[in-house]
KELOPA-509663 format. One line per 2 residues: number of its first residue (from 1); their letters; for each residue x, y, z of N, C-alpha, C, CB. Coordinates in Angstrom, 1 decimal. Glycine has a CB too. Layout:
// KELOPA-509663
NUM	a	X Y Z X Y Z X Y Z X Y Z | ...;
This chain:
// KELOPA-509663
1	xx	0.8 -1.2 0.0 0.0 0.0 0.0 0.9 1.2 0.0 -1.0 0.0 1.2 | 0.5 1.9 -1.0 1.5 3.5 -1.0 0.9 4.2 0.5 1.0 4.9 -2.9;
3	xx	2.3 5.4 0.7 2.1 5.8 1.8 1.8 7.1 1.1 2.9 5.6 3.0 | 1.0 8.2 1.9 0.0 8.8 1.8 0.8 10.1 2.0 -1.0 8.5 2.5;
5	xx	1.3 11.1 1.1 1.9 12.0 1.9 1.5 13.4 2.3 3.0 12.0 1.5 | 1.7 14.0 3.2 0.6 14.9 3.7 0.9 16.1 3.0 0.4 15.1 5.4;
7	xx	0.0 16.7 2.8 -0.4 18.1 2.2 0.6 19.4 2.8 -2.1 18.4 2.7 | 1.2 20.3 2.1 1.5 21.0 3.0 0.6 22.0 3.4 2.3 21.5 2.7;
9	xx	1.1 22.7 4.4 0.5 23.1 5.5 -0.5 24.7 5.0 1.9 23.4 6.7 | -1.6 24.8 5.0 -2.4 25.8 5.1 -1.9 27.4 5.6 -3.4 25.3 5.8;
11	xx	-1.9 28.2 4.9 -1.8 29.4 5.3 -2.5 29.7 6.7 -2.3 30.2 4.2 | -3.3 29.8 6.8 -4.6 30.6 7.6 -4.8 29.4 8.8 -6.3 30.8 6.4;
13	xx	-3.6 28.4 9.0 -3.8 27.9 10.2 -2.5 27.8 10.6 -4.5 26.7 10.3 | -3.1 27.6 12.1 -2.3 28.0 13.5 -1.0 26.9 13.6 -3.6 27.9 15.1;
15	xx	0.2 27.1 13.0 1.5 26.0 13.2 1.1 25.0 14.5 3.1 27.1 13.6 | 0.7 25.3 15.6 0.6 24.5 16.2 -0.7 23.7 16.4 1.1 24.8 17.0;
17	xx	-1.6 24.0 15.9 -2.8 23.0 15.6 -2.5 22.8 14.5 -4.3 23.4 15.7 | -1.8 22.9 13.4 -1.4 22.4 12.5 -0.3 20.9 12.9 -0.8 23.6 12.0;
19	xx	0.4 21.0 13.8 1.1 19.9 14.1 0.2 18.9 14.9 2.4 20.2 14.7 | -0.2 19.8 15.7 -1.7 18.6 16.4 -2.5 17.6 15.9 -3.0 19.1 16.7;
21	xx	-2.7 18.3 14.9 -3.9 17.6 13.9 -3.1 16.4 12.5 -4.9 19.3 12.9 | -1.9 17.2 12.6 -1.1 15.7 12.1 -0.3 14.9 13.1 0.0 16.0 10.9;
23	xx	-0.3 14.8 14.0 0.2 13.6 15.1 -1.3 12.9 15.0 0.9 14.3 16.9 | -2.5 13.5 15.4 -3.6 12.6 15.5 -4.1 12.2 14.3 -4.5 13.1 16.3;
25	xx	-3.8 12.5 13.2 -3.7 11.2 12.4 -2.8 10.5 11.7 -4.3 11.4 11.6 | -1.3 10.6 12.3 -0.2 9.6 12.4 -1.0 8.3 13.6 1.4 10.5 13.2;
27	xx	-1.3 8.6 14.1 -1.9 7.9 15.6 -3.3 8.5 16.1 -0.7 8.2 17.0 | -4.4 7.8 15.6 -5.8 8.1 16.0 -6.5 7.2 17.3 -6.6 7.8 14.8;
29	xx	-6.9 8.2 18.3 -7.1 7.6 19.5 -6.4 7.3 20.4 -7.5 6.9 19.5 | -4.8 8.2 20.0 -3.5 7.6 21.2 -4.0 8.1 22.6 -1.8 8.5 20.9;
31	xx	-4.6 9.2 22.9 -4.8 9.7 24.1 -6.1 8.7 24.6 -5.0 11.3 24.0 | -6.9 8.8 24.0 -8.2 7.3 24.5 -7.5 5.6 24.9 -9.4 6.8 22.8;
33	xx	-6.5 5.4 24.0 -5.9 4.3 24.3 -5.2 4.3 25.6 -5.2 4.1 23.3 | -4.7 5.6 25.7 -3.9 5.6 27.3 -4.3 5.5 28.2 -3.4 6.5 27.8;
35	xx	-5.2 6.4 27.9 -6.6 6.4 29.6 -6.6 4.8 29.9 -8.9 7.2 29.1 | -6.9 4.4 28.7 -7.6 2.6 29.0 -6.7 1.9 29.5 -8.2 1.6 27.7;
37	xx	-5.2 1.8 29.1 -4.4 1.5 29.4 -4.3 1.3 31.3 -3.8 2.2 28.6 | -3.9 3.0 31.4 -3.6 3.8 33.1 -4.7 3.3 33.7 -3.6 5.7 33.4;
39	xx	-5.9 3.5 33.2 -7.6 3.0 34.2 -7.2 1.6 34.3 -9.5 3.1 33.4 | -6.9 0.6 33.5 -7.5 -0.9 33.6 -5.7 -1.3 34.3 -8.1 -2.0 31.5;
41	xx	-4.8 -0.5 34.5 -3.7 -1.2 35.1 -3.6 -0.8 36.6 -2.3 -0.9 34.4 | -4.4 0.8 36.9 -5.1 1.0 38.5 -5.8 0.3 38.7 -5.8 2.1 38.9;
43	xx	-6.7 0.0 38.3 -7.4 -1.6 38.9 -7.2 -2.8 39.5 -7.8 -2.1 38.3 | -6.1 -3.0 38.1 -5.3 -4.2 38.8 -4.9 -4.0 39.7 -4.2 -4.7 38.3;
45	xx	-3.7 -3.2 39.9 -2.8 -2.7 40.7 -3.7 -2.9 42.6 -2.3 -0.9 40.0 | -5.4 -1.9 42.3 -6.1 -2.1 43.6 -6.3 -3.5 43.7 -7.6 -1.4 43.7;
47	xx	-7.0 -4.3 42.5 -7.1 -5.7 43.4 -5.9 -6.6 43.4 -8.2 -6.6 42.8 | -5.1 -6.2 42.9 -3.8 -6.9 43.4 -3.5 -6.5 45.1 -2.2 -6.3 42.2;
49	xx	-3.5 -5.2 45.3 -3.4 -4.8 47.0 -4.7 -6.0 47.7 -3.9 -2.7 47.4 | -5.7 -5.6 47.4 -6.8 -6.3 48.0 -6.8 -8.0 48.1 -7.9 -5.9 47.2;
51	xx	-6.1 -8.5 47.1 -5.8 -10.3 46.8 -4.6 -10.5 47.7 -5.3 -10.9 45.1 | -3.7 -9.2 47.8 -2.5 -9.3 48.8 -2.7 -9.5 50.1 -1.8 -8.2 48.9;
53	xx	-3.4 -8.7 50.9 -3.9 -8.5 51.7 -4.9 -9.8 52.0 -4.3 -7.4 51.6 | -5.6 -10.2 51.3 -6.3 -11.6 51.7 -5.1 -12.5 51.8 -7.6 -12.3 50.4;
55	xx	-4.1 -12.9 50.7 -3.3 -13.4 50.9 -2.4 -13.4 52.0 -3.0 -13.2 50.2 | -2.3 -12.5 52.7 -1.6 -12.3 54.0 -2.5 -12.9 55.5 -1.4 -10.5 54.1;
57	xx	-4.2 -13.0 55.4 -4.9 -13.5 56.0 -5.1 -14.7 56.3 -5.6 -13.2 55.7 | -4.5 -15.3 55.2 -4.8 -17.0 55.2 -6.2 -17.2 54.2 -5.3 -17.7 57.0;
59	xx	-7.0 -16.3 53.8 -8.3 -16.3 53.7 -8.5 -17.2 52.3 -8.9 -14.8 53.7 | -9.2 -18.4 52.5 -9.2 -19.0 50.9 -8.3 -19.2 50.0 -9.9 -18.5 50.2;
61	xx	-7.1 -19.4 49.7 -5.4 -19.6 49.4 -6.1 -20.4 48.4 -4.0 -20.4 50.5 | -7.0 -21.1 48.3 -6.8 -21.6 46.5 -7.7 -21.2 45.6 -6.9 -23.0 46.3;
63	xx	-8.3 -19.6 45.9 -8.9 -18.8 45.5 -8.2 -17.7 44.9 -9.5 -18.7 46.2 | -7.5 -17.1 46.7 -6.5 -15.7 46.2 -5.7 -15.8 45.8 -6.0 -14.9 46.7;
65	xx	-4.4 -16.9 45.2 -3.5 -16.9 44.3 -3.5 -16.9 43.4 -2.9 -17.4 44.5 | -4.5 -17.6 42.9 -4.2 -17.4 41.3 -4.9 -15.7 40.8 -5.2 -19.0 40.4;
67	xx	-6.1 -15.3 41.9 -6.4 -14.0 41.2 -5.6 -12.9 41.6 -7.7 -13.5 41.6 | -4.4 -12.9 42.9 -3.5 -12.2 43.0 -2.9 -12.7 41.7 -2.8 -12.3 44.3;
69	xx	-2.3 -13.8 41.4 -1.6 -13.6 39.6 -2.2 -13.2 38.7 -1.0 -14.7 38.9 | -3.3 -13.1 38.3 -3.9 -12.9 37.1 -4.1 -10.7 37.4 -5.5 -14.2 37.1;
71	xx	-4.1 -10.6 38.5 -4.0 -8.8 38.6 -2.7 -8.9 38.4 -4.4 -7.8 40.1 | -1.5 -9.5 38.9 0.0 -8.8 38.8 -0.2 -8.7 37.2 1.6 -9.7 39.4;
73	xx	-0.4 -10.0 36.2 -0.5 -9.9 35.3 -1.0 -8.8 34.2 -0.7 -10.7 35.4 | -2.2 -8.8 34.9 -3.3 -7.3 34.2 -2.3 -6.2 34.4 -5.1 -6.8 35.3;
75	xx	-1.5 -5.9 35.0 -0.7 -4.8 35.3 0.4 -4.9 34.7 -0.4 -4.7 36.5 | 0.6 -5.9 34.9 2.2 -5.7 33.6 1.9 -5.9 31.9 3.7 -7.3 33.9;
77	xx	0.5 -6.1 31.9 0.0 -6.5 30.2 0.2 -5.0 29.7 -1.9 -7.3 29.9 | -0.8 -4.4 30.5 -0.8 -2.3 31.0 -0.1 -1.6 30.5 -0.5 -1.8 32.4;
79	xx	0.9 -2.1 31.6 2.4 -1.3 31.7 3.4 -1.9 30.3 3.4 -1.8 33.6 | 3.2 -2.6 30.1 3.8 -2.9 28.4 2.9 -2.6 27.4 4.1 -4.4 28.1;
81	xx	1.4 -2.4 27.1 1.4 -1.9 26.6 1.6 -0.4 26.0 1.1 -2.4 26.8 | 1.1 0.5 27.4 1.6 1.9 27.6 3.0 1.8 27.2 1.4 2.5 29.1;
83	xx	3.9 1.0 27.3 5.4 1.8 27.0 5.5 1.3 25.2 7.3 1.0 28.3 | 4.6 0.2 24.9 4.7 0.3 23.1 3.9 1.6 22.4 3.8 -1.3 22.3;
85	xx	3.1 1.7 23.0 2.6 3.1 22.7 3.1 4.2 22.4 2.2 3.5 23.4 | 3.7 4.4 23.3 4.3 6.0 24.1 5.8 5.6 23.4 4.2 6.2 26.6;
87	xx	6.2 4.3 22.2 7.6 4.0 21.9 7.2 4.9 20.3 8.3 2.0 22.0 | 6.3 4.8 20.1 5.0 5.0 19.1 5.1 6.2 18.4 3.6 4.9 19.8;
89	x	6.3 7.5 18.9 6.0 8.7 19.0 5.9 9.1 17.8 6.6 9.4 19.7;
């Protein structure tokens, strides 16, 4: 597929919404993708404290270990994705 090469730049607009508006369509929805990223790896991150903390209780051990691993996991899926992203620039 040929690559597409962008137009130059319009008189009558602002250089820097000018570069804005071509980063977001080098990369559409980078800033939505992040949020989802940071939200769904704070989550983990809480019920990983909360599976910890049971874990530290004794409370049901063949319950909270595997969901304490499956949050560390949700957290580092997160945190690797955000850094392929943000490698993305």
């Amino acid at each position: 597929m040929a690559e597409i090469k962008p137009k130059s730049k319009p008189d009558s607009i602002d250089p820097e919404l000018w570069s804005r508006l071509q980063a977001e369509a080098k990369s559409p929805f980078r800033g939505l993708r992040q949020f989802v990223y940071v939200s769904c790896a704070l989550s983990g991150a809480i019920g990983g404290v909360v599976f910890f903390f049971k874990l530290l209780a004794g409370k049901n051990l063949e319950a909270t270990i595997p969901n304490l691993a499956l949050q560390i996991g949700v957290v580092a899926i997160m945190v690797w994705l955000l850094k392929i992203d943000r490698a993305k620039i």
